[in-house]
SEKOL-498987 format. One line per 5 residues: number of its first residue (from 1); their letters; for each residue x, y, z of C-alpha. Coordinates in steps of 0.25 Angstrom, whole numbers, m for minus. Each point is the difference from the previous one (the first is absolute). Layout:
% residues N
NUM> A> X:Y:Z ~ ...
***
This chain:
% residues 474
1> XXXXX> m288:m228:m123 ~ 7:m6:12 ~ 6:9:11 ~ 14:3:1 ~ 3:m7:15
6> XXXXX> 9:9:10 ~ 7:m7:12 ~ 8:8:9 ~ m3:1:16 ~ 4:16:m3
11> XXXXX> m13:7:m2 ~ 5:12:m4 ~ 6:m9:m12 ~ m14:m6:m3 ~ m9:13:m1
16> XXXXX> 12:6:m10 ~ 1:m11:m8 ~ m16:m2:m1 ~ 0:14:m2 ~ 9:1:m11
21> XXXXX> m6:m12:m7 ~ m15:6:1 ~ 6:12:m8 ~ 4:m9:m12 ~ m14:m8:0
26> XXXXX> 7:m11:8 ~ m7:m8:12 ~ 7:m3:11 ~ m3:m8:13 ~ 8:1:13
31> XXXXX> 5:m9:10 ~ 6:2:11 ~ 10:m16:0 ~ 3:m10:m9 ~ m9:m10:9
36> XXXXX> m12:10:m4 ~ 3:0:m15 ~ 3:m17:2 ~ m14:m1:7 ~ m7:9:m11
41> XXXXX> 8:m9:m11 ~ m4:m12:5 ~ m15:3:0 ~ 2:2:m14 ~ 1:15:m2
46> XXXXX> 11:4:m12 ~ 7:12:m2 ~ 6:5:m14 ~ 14:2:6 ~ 4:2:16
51> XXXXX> 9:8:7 ~ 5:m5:11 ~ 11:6:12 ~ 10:m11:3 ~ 0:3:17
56> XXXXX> m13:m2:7 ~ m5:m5:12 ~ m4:m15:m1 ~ 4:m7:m16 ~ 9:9:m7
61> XXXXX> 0:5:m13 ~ 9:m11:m6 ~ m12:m10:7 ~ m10:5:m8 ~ 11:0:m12
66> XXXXX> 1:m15:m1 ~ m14:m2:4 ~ m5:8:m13 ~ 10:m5:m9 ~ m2:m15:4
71> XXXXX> m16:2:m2 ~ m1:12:m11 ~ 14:m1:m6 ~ m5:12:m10 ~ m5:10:10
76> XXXXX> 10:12:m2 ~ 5:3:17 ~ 8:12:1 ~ 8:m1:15 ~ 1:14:5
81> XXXXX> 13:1:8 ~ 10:10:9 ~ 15:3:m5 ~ 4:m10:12 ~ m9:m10:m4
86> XXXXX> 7:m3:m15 ~ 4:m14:4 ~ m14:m2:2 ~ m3:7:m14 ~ 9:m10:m7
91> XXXXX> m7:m13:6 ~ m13:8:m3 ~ 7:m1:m14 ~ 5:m12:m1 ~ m13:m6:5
96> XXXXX> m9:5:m11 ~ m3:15:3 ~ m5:8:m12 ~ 10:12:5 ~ 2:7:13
101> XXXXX> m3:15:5 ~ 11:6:9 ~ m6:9:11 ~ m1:10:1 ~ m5:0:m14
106> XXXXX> m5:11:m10 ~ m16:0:m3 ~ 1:m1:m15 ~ 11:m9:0 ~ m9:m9:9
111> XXXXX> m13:0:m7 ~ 9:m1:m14 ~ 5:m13:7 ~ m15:m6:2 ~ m2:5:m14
116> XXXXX> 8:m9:m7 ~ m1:m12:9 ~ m15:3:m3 ~ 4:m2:m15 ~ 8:m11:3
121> XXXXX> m11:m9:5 ~ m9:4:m12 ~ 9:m6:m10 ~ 3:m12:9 ~ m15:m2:0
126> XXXXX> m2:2:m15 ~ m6:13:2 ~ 4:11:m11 ~ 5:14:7 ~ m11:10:m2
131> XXXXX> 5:14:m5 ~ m11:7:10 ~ 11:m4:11 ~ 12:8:m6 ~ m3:15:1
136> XXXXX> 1:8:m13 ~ 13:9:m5 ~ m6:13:m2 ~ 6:12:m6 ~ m3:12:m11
141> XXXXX> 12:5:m1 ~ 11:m1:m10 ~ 11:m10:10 ~ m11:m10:3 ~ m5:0:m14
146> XXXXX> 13:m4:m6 ~ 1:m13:11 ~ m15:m2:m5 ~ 7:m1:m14 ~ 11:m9:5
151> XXXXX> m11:m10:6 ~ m6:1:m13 ~ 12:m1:m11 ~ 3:m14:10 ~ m14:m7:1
156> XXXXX> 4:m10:m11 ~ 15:m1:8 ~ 8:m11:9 ~ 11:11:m1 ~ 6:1:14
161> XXXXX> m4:14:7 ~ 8:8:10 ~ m8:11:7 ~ 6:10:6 ~ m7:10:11
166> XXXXX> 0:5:13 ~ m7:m6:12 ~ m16:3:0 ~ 0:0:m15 ~ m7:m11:m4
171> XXXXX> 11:m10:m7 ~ m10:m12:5 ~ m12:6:m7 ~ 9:3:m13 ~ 4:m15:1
176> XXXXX> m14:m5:4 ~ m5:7:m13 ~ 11:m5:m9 ~ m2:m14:2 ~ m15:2:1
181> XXXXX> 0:8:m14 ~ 10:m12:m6 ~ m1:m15:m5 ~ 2:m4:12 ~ m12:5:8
186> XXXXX> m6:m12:2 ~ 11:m7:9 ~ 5:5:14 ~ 8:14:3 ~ 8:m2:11
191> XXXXX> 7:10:7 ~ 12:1:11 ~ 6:13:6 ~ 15:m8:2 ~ 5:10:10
196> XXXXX> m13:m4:8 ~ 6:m15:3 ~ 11:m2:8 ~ 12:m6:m9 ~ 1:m14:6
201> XXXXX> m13:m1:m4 ~ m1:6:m14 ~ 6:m12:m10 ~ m11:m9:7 ~ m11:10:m3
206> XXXXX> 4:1:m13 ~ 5:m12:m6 ~ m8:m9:11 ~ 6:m12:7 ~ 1:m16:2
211> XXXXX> m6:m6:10 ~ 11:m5:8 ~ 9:14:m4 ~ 2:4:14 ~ m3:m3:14
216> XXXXX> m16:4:0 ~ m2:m2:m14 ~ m12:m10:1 ~ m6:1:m13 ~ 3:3:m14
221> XXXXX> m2:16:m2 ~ m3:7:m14 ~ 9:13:m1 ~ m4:12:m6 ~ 4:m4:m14
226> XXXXX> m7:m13:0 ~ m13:9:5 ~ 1:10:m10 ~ 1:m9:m12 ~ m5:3:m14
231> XXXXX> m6:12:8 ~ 10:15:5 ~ 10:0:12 ~ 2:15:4 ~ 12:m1:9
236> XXXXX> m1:15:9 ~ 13:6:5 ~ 8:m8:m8 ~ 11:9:2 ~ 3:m4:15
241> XXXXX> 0:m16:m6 ~ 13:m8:6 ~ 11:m1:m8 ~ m1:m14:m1 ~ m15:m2:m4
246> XXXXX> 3:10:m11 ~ 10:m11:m6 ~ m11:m10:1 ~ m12:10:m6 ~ 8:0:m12
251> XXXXX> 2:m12:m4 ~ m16:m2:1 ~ m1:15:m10 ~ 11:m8:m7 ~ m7:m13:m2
256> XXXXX> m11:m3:8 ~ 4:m9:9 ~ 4:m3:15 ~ 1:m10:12 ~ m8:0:11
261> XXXXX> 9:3:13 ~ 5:m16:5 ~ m5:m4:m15 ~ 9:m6:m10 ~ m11:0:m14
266> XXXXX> m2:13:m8 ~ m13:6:2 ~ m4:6:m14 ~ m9:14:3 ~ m6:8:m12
271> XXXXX> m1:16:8 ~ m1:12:m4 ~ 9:7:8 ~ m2:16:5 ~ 7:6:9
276> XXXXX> m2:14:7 ~ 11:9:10 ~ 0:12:5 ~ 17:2:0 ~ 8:2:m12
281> XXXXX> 3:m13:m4 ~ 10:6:m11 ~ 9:7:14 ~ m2:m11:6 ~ 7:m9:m11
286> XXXXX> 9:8:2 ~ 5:m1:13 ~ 0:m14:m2 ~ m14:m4:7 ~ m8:m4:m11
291> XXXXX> 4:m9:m11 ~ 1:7:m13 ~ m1:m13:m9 ~ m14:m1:10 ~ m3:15:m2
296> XXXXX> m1:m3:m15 ~ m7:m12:1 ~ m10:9:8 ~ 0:13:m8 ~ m7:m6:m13
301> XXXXX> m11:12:1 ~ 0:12:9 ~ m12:5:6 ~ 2:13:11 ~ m9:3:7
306> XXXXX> m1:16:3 ~ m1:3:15 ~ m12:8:3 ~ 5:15:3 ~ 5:m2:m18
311> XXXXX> m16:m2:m2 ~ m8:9:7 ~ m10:3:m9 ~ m4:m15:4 ~ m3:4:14
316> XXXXX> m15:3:m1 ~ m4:m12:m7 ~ 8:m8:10 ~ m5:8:12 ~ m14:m3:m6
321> XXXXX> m1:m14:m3 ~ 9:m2:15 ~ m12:7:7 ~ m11:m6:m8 ~ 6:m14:2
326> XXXXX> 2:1:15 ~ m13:7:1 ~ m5:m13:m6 ~ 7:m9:10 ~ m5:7:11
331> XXXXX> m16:2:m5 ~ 1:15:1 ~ m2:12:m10 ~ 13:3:m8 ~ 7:13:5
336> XXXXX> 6:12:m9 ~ 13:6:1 ~ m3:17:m3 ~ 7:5:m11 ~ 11:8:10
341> XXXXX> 2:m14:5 ~ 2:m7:m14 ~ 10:12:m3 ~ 7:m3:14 ~ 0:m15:m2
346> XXXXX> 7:3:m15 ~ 10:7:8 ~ 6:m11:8 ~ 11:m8:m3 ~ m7:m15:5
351> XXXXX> 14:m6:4 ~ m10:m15:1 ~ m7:4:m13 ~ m11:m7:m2 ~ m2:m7:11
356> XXXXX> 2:12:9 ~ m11:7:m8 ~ m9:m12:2 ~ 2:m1:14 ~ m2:17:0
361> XXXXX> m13:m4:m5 ~ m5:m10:10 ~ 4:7:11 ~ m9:11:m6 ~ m12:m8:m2
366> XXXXX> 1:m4:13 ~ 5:13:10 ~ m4:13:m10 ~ m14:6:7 ~ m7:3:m11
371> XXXXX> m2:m5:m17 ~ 8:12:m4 ~ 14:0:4 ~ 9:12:1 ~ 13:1:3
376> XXXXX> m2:2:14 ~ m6:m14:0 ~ 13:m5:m5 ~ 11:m7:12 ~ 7:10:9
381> XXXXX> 13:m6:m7 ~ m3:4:m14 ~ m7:11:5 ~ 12:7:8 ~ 11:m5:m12
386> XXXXX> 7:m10:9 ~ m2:m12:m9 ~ 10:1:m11 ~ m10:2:m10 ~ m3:14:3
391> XXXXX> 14:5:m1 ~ 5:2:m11 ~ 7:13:1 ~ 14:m4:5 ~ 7:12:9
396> XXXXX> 8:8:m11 ~ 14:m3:6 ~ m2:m14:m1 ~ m5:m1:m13 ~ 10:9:m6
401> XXXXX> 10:m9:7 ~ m5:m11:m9 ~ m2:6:m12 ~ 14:6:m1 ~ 5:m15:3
406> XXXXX> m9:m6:m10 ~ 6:11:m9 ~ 14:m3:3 ~ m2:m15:m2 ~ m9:m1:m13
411> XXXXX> 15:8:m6 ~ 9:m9:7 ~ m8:m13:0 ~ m12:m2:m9 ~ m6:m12:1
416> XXXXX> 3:m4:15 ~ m7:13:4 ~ m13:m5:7 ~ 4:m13:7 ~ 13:7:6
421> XXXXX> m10:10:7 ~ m10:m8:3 ~ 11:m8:6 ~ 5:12:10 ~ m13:4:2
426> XXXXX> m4:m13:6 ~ 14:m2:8 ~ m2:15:6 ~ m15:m4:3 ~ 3:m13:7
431> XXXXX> 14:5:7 ~ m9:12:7 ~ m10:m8:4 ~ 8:m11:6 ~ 7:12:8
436> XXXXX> m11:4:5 ~ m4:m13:5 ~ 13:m6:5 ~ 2:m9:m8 ~ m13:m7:0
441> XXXXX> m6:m2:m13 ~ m15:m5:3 ~ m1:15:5 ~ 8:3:m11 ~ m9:m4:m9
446> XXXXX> m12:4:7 ~ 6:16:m2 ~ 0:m2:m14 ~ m12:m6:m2 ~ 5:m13:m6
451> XXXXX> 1:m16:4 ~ 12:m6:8 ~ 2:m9:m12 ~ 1:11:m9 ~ 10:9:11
456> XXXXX> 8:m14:m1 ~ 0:m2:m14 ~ 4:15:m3 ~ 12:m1:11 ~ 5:m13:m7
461> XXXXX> m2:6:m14 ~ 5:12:4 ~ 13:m7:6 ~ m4:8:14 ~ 3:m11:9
466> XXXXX> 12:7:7 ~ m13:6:7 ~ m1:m8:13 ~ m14:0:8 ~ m5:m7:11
471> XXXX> 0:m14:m3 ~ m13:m1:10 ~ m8:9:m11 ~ 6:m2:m14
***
């Protein structure tokens, strides 16, 4: 397998990247410019998919951009850029990039990125996807079993799928699974996060566009659709999708068809279409942010997803097949968590699920002394009951103040009882935490522990925006 080539003049972006792809059986090459990696290209070295940073020293990341797309038209290039730098991300866009990662980036969302570019290029070249490269679903207990039923009742099905689920939960893998385990396994899944892609750019990635569409538009571009035809398209966060590509989403569920952006003929797409969220699509209808003729069109077959604190029992399996996999990755014996450890783990909440537990697991295999873990070997955070995970006792007062008022509204109003408490709950959590910042929501949002995309959406879906902050910072 070729490497996965990074270019970035940061080094501290290089070793994390690299390192991150080792863990997942990925190899990576480094270079320090774009004029490296040109050099290395030209002497007729390949990569699978390349990463590049947009500024560097000598030719840019846009440089390498065009040369790659006027020599290897279907090598996948992700353009990694700043916040500042989106201008840049949308030519990067517009001149044929795969996608772009917005530093600073998460890990998983990264190497999740390469994954399906990686994908990408083996369908391009005829190459089937292997399910060794999907990581399995696993769990015993009686939540995951009835998904695992779900999977099963619909291996024969083209029936739309929503899935619902928390982040961390695995929503890909249950899509990955259902169109691998359908009669469609044999053409492409593609996936999208659509809250990942700046709006400007999202109708383009997904319905493609014309060559002359816009200013930068040098070639014709597949979208998404056209991609993932006769095959799955697994739309992530589609609760966060513009208003106005939800009117155009439905009339490809309605009919399958749609127009290229700057086109004028009907492109005819035969998709299976499943979508995944973590927000309550239902509240969000209505309060008027999602279609609900969409929503409908979307909710043929429900699957949840159970977040990880509702199947504990599935812990020690998880916790096992983690450490044996990353023991793997590193060439080293597997480590064992001590029953007291197990027992602890079980007794944490996991607010990032999965994922969190995964990460848990590495982080063991790498740091814990010795093959048997204990619960001293376990991070200081979850050790000392600061991560959220480890308290669940609320302080009496509080708690009794909650459950009188949940009391009080399942009388008065049943039905409407969880998203208006949710609601003050979030408005009180953001309103603190901007006072305690001036204003500033980046800080804001680092004090509790969440993106400043999502602080921005709460604020707006909140209708907080009588809060002022610093215009420098928000």
């Amino acid at each position: 397998m070729n490497a996965v080539w990074i270019i970035d003049d940061d080094r501290s972006i290089r070793w994390v990247l690299e390192k991150a792809l080792g863990r997942e059986n990925i190899p990576a090459k480094c270079f320090a410019s774009a004029d490296e990696a040109l050099a290395a290209l030209n002497h007729g070295q390949r990569p699978q998919v390349l990463v590049s940073d947009i500024r560097m020293p000598g030719s840019s990341g846009l440089d390498l951009l065009r040369h790659v797309k006027t020599h290897y038209p279907e090598l996948p290039v992700i353009i990694m850029t700043a916040y500042s730098d989106l201008d840049s991300a949308v030519a990067a866009f517009q001149g044929g990039a795969f996608e772009y990662l917005p530093k600073p980036f998460d890990v998983d969302q990264a190497v999740d990125l390469v994954r399906r570019a990686i994908t990408e290029a083996a369908h391009q070249n005829g190459a089937p996807e292997t399910s060794s490269a999907v990581p399995e679903i696993l769990g015993q207990g009686g939540a995951m079993q009835e998904v695992f039923r779900a999977i099963g009742r619909l291996s024969q099905s083209h029936a739309t799928v929503l899935i619902n689920g928390e982040s961390g939960t695995g929503k890909e893998l249950v899509a990955r699974a259902l169109h691998r385990h359908s009669p469609r396994k044999d053409a492409p899944f593609i996936a999208i996060n659509t809250a990942a892609i700046p709006r400007d750019l999202l109708e383009s990635e997904l319905f493609g566009h014309e060559k002359g569409a816009f200013t930068g538009a040098t070639a014709l571009r597949r979208g998404r659709f056209e991609q993932a035809d006769n095959g799955t398209l697994f739309l992530d966060e589609i609760g966060d999708m513009p208003a106005e590509l939800q009117t155009r989403l439905l009339r490809v569920l309605s009919d399958g068809n749609f127009y290229r952006v700057g086109g004028h003929q009907p492109v005819k797409a035969n998709v299976r279409v499943i979508a995944a969220t973590h927000q309550d699509l239902e509240g969000r209808v209505k309060a008027g942010l999602f279609r609900e003729d969409l929503f409908h069109r979307l909710n043929v077959i429900r699957l949840r997803l159970p977040p990880l604190r509702e199947r504990r029992d599935d812990i020690p399996v998880l916790a096992k097949h983690f450490l044996q996999k990353s023991a793997q990755e590193l060439g080293g014996e597997a480590k064992r968590l001590t029953d007291a450890a197990l027992k602890y783990l079980q007794g944490l909440e996991f607010p990032g699920n999965v994922r969190q537990l995964e990460n848990l697991c590495h982080w063991l295999t790498v740091m814990a002394p010795g093959q048997s873990v204990d619960i001293s070997d376990l991070p200081a955070e979850l050790r000392d009951g600061s991560d959220s995970a480890a308290r669940r006792d609320l302080p009496e007062t509080w708690s009794a103040t909650l459950a009188a008022e949940t009391d009080r509204l399942l009388a008065a109003a049943p039905g409407k009882v969880f998203d208006q408490l949710s609601r003050e709950f979030e408005a009180t959590l953001i309103r603190r935490a901007l006072n305690a910042t001036g204003g500033r929501r980046i800080d804001a949002a680092q004090l509790l522990g969440i993106g400043r995309n999502t602080i921005t959406r709460k604020i707006q879906d909140l209708a907080l925006d009588d809060i002022k902050g610093d215009p420098e910072t928000t």
